[in-house]
N, C-alpha and C positions, 0 to 999 in steps of 0.2 A: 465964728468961722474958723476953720480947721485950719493950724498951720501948714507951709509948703509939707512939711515932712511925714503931716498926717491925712492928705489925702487921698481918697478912695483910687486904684487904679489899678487895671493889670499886671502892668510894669515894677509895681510895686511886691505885686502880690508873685511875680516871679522869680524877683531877686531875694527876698523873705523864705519861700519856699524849700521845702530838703526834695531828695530824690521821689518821695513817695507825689508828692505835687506835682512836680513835674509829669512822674508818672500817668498821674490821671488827668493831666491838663491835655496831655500828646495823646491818649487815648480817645480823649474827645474829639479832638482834631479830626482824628484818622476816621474815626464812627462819622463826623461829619465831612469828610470829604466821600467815605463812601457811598452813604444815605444819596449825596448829591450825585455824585457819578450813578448810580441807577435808578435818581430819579428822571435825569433827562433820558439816561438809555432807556427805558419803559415808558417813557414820554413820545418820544420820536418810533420807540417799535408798536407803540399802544395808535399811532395816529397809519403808520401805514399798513397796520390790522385793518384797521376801518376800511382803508382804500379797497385793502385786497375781499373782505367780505360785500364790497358796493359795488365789486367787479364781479360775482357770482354769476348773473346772469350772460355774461360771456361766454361763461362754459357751457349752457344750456341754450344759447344762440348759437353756437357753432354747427358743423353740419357733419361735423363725424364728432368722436370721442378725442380724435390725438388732436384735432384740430382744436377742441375746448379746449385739451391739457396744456396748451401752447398757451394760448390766450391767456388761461389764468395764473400761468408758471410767470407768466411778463409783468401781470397784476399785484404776484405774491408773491414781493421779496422777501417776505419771511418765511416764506417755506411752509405753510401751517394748511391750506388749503390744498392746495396744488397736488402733494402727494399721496391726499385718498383716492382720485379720480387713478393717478398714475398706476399704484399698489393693486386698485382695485382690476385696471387692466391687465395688470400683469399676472394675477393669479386666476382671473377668467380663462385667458390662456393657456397656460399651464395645465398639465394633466399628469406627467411623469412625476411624482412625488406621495410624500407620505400623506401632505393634505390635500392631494387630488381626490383621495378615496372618500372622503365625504362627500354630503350633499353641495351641491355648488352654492345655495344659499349660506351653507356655515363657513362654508371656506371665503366668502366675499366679507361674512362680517368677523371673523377672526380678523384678516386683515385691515380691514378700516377700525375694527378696535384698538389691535395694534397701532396704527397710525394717530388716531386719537390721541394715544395716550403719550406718542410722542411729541404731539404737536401741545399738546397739553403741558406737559413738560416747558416744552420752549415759550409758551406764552405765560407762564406762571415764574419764570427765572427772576431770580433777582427780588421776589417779592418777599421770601424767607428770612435774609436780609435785610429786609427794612423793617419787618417786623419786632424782629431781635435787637435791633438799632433803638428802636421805637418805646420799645418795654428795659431796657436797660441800659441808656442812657444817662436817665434822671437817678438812680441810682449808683451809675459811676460817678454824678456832678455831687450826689450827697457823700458819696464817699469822700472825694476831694473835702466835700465841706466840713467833715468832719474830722475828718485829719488836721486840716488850716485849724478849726479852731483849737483842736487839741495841741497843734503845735502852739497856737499864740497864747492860751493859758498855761504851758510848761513856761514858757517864757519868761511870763509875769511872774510865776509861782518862783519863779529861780528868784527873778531879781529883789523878790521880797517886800513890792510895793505894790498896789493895788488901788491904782487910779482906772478911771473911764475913759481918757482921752487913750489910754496903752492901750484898754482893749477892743474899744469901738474901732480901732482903724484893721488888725487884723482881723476881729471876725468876721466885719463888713468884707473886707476883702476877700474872707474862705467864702461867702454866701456867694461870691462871683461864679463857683463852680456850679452850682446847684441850678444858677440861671441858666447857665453854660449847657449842662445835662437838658433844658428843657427847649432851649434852641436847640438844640440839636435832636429830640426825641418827638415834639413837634409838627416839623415839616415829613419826618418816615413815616409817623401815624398818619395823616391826612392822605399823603402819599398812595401809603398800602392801601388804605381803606377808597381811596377815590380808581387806584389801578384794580381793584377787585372788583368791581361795578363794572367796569368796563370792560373785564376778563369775563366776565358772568355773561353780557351779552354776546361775546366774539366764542366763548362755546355753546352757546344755546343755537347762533348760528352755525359752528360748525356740527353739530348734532345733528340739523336739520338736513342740513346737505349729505351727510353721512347717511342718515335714513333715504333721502333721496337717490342717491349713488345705490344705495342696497334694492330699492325698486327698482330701477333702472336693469343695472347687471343679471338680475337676478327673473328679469321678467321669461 
């Protein structure tokens, strides 16, 4: 069994450490409190997507057009449905401008393209993020790792003795990083990969409704 002075521990492995550990120990940190902060925030906008795609048919039970737009604006607090039906109203409308002079069919789907790619946008935030988090992570914890050990062999090499109990206790402890890196890279992969599933559905419905809205306007 390992003396008080030689076991394995963070604490240990902070005080031991120079500026460059530290460095990538804080790096990790910050990567995982980010990963976290957008994973509940695409958690909680990922579940009231759902709501507001399950309230679709509200806008197509209504009895006018502004009357749906009401309805599903209440449903869709995030904004991603709600502004093709509006956009779309308001360029049917419309006639004094440069894209009046098209066909009123291109001018309905320029603007619901547009919208698209806004609401696209807003439903895809934060996912670039976790991917990045995700792929280089584990590579900042080997860095750490590699550093720790190459500090704890300068160490040894100075002092000019070369026992196993000197160097099992820092390398153990540089490996701390490389877990660290994998806790942390982890939960953003699973994350991104599990919010991309559920992005893939919430535009396949918006797609649908968009082709819908372009029948509609356009009849």
């Amino acid at each position: 069994m390992l003396p008080p002075d030689q076991h394995f521990s963070i604490s240990r492995y902070w005080e031991q450490g120079d500026a460059v550990s530290h460095l990538v120990a804080c790096v990790l940190l910050a990567m995982s409190l980010a990963s976290w902060f957008f994973i509940f925030a695409r958690a909680y906008s990922s579940w009231r997507l759902r709501g507001a795609a399950s309230a679709l048919h509200l806008f197509w039970a209504a009895p006018t057009v502004t009357d749906g737009i009401t309805l599903l604006a209440l449903a869709d607090s995030e904004a991603v449905f709600a502004p093709l039906p509006a956009c779309a109203l308001a360029q049917a409308a419309s006639a004094s401008s440069l894209g009046g002079q098209v066909s009123r069919s291109d001018q309905i789907t320029r603007v619901l393209r547009q919208q698209i790619t806004r609401s696209t946008q807003r439903i895809e935030s934060g996912l670039t993020v976790l991917a990045s988090i995700g792929a280089t992570a584990p590579f900042v914890g080997l860095l750490g790792t590699v550093w720790g050990i190459y500090h704890a062999l300068a160490k040894v090499s100075a002092a000019g003795v070369l026992q196993i109990d000197k160097v099992a206790g820092p390398v153990g402890e540089a490996l701390i990083m490389t877990g660290f890196g994998l806790v942390v890279a982890i939960p953003s992969v699973l994350a991104f990969n599990g919010f991309n599933r559920l992005n893939r559905v919430v535009l396949a419905e918006l797609d649908g409704f968009a082709y819908d809205l372009h029948s509609y306007f356009t009849k």
